[in-house]
C-alpha positions as a printed Julia matrix, in Angstrom:
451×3 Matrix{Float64}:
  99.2    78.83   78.65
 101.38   78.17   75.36
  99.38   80.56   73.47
  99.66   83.37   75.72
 103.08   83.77   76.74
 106.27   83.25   75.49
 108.95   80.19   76.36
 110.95   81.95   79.05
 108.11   83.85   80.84
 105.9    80.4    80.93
 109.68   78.88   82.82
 109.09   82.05   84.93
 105.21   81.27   85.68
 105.79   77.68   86.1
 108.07   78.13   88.94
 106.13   81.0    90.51
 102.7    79.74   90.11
 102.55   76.77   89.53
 105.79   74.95   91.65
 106.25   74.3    95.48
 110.11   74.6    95.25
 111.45   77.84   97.41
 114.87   77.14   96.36
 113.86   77.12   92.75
 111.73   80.69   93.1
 114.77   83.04   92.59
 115.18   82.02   89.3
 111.74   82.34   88.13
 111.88   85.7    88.69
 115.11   85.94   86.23
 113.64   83.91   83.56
 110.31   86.96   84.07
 112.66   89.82   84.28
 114.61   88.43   81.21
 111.08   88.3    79.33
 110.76   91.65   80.62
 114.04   93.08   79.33
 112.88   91.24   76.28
 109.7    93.79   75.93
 106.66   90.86   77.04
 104.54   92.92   78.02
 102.72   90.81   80.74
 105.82   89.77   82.71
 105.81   93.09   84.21
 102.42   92.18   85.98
 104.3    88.77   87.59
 107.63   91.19   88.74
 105.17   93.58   89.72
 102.78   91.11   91.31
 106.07   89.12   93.22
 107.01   93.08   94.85
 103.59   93.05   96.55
 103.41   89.88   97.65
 107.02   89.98   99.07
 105.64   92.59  101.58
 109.42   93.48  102.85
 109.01   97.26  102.55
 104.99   97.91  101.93
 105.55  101.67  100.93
 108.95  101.0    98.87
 107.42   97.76   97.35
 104.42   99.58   95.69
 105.82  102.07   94.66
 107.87  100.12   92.63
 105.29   97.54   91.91
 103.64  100.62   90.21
 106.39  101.9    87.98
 106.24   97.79   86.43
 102.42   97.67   86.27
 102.5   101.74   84.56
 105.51   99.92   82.45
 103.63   96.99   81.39
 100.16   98.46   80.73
 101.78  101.52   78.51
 102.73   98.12   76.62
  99.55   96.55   76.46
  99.23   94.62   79.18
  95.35   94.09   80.33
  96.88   91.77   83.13
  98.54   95.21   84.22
  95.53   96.91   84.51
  93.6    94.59   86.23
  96.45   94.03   88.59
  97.34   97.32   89.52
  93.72   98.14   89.82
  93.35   95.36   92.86
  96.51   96.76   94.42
  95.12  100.44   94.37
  97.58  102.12   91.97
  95.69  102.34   88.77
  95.39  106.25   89.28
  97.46  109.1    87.44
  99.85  108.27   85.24
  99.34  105.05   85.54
  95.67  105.13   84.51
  96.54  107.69   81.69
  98.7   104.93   80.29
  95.77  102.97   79.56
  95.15  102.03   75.95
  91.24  101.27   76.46
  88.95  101.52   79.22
  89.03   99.19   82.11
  86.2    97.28   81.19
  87.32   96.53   77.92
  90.76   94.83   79.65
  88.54   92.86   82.18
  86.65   91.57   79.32
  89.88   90.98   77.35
  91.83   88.47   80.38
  88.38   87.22   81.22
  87.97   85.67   77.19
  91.73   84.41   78.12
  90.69   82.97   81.44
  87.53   81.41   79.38
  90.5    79.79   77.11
  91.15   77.68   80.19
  94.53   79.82   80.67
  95.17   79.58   84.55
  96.9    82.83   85.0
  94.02   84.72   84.21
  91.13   82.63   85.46
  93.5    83.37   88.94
  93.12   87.22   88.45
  89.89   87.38   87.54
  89.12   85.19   90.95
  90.78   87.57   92.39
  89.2    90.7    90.94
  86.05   89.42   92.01
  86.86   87.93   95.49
  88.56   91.48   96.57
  85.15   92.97   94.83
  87.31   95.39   92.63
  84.44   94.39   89.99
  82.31   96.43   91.76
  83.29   99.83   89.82
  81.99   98.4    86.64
  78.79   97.24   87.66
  76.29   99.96   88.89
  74.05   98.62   91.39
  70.31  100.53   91.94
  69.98  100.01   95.67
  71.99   99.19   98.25
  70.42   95.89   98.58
  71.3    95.01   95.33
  75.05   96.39   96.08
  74.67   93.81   99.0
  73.92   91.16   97.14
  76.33   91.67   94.23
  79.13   91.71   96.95
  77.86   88.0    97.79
  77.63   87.11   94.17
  80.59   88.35   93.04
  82.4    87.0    95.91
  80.74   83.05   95.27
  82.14   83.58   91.35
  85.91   85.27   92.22
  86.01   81.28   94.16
  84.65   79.72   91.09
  87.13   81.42   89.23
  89.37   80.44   91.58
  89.1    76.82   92.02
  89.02   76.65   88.14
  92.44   78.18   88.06
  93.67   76.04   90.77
  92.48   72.81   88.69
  94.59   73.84   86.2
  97.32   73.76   88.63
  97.77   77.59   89.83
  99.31   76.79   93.62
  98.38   80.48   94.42
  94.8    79.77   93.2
  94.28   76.6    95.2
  95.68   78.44   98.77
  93.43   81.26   98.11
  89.95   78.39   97.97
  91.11   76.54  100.83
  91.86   79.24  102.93
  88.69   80.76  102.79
  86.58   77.69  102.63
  88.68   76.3   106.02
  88.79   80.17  107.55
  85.73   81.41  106.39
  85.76   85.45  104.58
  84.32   88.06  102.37
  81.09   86.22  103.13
  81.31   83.09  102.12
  81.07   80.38  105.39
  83.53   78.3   106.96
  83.3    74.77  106.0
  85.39   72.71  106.99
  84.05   69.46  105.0
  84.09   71.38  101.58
  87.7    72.76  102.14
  89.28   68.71  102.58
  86.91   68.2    99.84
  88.41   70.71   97.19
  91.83   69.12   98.75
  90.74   65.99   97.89
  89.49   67.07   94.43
  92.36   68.91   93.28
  95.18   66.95   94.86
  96.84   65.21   91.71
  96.32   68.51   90.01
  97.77   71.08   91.64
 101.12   71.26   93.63
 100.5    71.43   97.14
 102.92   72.51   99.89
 104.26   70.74  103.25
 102.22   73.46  105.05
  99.13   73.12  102.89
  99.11   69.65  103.48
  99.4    70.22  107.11
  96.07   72.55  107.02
  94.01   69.58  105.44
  95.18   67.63  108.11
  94.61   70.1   110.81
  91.11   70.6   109.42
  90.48   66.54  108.87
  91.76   66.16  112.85
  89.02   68.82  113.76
  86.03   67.19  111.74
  87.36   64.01  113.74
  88.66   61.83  110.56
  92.03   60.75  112.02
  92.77   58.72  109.26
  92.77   61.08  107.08
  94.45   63.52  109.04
  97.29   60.65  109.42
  97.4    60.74  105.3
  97.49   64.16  104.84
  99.83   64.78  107.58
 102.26   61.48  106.06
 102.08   63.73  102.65
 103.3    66.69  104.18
 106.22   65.09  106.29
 107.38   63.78  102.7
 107.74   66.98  101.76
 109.57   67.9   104.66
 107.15   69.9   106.93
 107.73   70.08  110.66
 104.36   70.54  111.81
 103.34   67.66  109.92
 105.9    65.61  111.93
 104.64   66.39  115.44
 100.75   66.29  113.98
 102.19   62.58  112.9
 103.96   61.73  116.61
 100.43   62.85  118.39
  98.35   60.57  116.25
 100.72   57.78  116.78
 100.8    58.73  120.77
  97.2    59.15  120.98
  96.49   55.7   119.04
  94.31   58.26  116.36
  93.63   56.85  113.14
  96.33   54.55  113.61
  97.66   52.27  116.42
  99.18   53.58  119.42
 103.04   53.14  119.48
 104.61   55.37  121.36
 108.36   54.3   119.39
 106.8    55.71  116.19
 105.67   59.02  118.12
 108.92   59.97  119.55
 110.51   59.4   116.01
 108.1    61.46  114.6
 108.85   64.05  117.53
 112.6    64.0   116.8
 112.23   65.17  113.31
 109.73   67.99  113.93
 112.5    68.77  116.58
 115.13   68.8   114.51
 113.46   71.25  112.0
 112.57   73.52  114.59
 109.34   73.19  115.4
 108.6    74.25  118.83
 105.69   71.86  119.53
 107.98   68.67  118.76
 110.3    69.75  121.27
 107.68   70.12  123.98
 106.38   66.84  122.68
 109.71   65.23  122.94
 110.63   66.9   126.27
 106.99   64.77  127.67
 108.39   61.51  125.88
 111.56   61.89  127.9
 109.97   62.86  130.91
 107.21   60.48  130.66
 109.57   57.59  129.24
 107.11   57.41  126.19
 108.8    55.33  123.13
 112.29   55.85  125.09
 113.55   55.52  128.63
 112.81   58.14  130.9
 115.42   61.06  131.18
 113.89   63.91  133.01
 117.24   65.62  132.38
 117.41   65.27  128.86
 113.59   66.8   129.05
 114.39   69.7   130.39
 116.31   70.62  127.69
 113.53   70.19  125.23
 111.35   71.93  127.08
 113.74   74.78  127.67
 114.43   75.27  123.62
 110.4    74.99  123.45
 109.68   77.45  125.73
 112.43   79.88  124.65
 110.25   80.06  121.3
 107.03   80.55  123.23
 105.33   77.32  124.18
 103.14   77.81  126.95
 103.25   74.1   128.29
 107.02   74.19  127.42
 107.44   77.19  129.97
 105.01   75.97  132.29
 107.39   72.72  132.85
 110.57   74.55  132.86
 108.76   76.51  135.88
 108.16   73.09  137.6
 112.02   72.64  137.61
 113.0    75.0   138.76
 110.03   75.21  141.81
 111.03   71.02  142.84
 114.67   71.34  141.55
 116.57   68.05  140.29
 120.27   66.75  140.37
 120.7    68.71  137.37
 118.43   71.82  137.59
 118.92   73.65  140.5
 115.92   74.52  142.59
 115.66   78.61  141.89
 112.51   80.11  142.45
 113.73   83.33  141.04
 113.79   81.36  137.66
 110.45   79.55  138.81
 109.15   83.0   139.15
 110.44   84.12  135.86
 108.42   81.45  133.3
 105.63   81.07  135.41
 104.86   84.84  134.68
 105.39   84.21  131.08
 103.77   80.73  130.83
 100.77   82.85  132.72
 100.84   85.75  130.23
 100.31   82.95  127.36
  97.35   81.37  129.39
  98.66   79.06  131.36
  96.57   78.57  134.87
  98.31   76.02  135.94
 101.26   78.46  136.51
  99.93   80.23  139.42
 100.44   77.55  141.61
 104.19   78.33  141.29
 103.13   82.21  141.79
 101.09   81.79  144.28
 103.57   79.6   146.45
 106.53   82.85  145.81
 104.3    85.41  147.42
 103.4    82.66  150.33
 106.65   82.15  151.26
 108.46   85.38  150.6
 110.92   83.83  147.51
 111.93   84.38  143.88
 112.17   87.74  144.57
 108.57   88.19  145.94
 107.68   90.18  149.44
 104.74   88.0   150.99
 102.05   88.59  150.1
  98.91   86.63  151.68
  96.04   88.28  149.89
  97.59   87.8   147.23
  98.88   83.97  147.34
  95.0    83.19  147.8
  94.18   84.46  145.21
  96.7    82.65  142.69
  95.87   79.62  144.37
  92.14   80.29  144.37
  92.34   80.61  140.31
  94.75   78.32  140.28
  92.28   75.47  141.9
  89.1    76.84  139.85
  90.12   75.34  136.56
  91.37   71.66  135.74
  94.7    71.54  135.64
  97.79   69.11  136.88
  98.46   71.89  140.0
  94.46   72.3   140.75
  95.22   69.76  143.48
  98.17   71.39  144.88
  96.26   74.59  144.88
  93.2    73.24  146.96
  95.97   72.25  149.18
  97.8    75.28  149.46
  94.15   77.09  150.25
  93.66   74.23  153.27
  97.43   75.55  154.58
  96.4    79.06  154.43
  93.01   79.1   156.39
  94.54   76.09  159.01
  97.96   78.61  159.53
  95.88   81.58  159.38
  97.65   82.99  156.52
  96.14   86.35  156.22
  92.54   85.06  157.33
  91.69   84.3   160.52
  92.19   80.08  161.73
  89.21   78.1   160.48
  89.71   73.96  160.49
  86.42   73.75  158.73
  87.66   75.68  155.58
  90.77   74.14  156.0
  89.31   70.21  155.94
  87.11   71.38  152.9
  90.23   72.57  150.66
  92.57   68.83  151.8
  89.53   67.27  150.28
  89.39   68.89  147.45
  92.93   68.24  147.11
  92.67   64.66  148.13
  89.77   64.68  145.56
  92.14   66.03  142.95
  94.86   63.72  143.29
  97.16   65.48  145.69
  98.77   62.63  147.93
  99.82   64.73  150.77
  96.68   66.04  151.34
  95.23   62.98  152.44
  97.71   62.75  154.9
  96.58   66.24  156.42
  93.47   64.74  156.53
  94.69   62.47  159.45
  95.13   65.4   161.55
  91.41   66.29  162.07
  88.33   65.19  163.56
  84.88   66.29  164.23
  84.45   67.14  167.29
  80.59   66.48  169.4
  79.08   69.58  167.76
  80.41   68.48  164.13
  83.19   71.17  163.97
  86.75   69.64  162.41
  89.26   69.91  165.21
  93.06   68.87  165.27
  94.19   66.03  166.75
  97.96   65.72  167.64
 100.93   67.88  166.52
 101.02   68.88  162.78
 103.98   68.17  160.67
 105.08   71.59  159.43
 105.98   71.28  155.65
């Protein structure tokens, strides 16, 4: 890179390109725009590259991403040109600005990207990958434009992962997200994307969150030991998600041995950073007493902060709280009603046992509603969940009380055993209340215990 750019812009690259360090990124951009102000005429493609990838404004960010890329090619820039050609802007007076044809700059930054300088093997990647190429090649048919899409796509990640060798953090995200993802047709794969990790790891700077994504990826290919190291690198560096990946694996004995001490720690630091699944995952370790002492109090109010940023399970359980109620969460089926609804709305069957239950009995703001208590409790009971028991149950109660369907024991003994089936205590006890009679139809026996 010495060769190519002066002192100050390469402190500028460095820290943009090339660095993991958020806190340091502000003044990369001064050491660029003092390059700039200094009349190098590539530093206006980094300023006007950093606009577009900011993405606060999208209109007012182009615009002036174009005046620096018009700016820097009038100078000389072919890393301008290229540039403002991928973002769509090379048009005008911009394009009039041009000193030599297009092709002529591509050529130019690919012989610099051929010099092994990573900056340019990284936009010429890029012009590829996005298939801005494509106007300087002239394809005969359209299968040929088909396949040059494919080729050039296969050499913009070539480009790419030579860029990211030479260190290019940009370059490297750019490879593993599309081998992990899968785009622009190239194939997920999953083993080639912890691969290139692998490869380029000593090389290339990679973040808390990309370290997280080879773990994530390692955990799905089933290599929990390698998930554990990857997600160990990234908790070094701080990320939260790497944390709670960390607490599961050491709750789940995955790759490592169980210890359920070692989870909650792990918990408490996703936690304190913010991360919404390590406060659902510390809310079960308190409720469950896993790796500390049970305190379904002190549970509640991790699941609470979890579900105010969305978790599904998180709101699920804050649901359950309110329905049973607890000496420090007062039963209020209003509030039941509440995060059911939006533990439902993120997926969440097992909330419409809590639904279903409201419109039964007329509370949490609910008219009764029979027809439609069945059928919360019928979903409720058709997928595998913690309240599928409780469900079958509530079904038994409906058809033996004649809850908007006519009496009929024999439904009613079917749905308790499903429920005993499923776990659910009490049903087995309604069970007690019925026998068959001579022509093998269930029949009560004794008074029933209203609930």
């Amino acid at each position: 890179m010495s060769e190519f750019y002066s002192e100050k812009l390469k402190q500028g690259i460095s820290l943009l390109y090339f660095r993991n360090a958020p806190e340091q990124y502000s003044g990369g951009v001064q050491a660029i725009e003092q390059a700039a102000y200094e009349g190098e005429p590539d530093a206006y493609y980094f300023l006007a590259c950093d606009l577009i990838r900011g993405e606060k404004d999208e209109a007012k960010e182009e615009k002036k991403a174009a005046e620096l890329f018009k700016t820097g090619i009038g100078l000389g820039s072919d890393l301008c040109v290229l540039g403002a050609k991928r973002s769509g802007v090379l048009e005008g007076e911009i394009k009039d600005a041009m000193r030599r044809p297009l092709a002529d700059s591509f050529e130019a930054v690919k012989e610099r990207a051929q010099d092994e300088d990573a900056i340019a093997q990284y936009e010429i990647g890029l012009f590829y990958y996005g298939q801005d190429v494509s106007v300087l090649q002239k394809p005969k048919t359209q299968e040929e434009a088909y396949h040059n899409e494919l080729k050039n796509a296969e050499e913009g990640l070539r480009w790419l992962r030579l860029a990211a060798h030479n260190g290019c953090v940009l370059a490297y995200e750019k490879v593993y997200h599309c081998l992990s993802k899968g785009e622009n047709g190239i194939l997920r794969d999953r083993d080639a994307a912890v691969a290139f990790a692998e490869e380029v790891w000593e090389l290339v700077e990679i973040s808390g969150e990309g370290c997280y994504n080879v773990s994530y990826d390692y955990g799905e290919l089933k290599n929990y030991e390698q998930q554990r190291l990857w997600a160990e690198r990234g908790a070094k560096k701080g990320d939260a998600a790497c944390f709670n990946s960390l607490g599961l694996l050491y709750l789940n004995g995955y790759g490592t041995k169980e210890d359920d001490e070692k989870a909650y720690r792990n918990f408490c630091e996703a936690d304190a950073r913010g991360n919404k699944f390590g406060s659902y995952n510390l809310g079960r370790c308190c409720y469950r007493g896993w790796g500390v002492p049970k305190d379904p109090d002190q549970a509640f109010g991790y699941f609470l902060k979890s579900a105010k940023q969305d978790h599904a399970g998180a709101m699920e359980y804050v649901a359950h709280y309110y329905f049973e109620g607890t000496s420090s969460v007062s039963q209020d089926f209003l509030k039941c009603r509440e995060w059911s609804e939006k533990a439902l709305s993120q997926g969440k069957i097992s909330a419409k046992y809590y639904l279903g239950y409201c419109y039964l009995n007329g509370v949490g703001g609910c008219e009764k509603n029979y027809p439609l208590a069945h059928r919360y409790f019928a979903d409720c009971s058709a997928t595998r969940n913690h309240n599928q028991g409780n469900a079958y149950r509530a079904l038994g109660s409906i058809h033996e009380k004649a809850l908007g369907v006519p009496v009929n024991l024999n439904k009613a003994v079917y749905y308790y055993e499903k429920a005993s089936h499923h776990g659910c205590e009490q049903a087995k006890e309604d069970l007690t209340r019925f026998k068959k009679n001579l022509f093998g139809n269930w029949k009560r026996t004794g008074n029933r215990k209203e609930d």
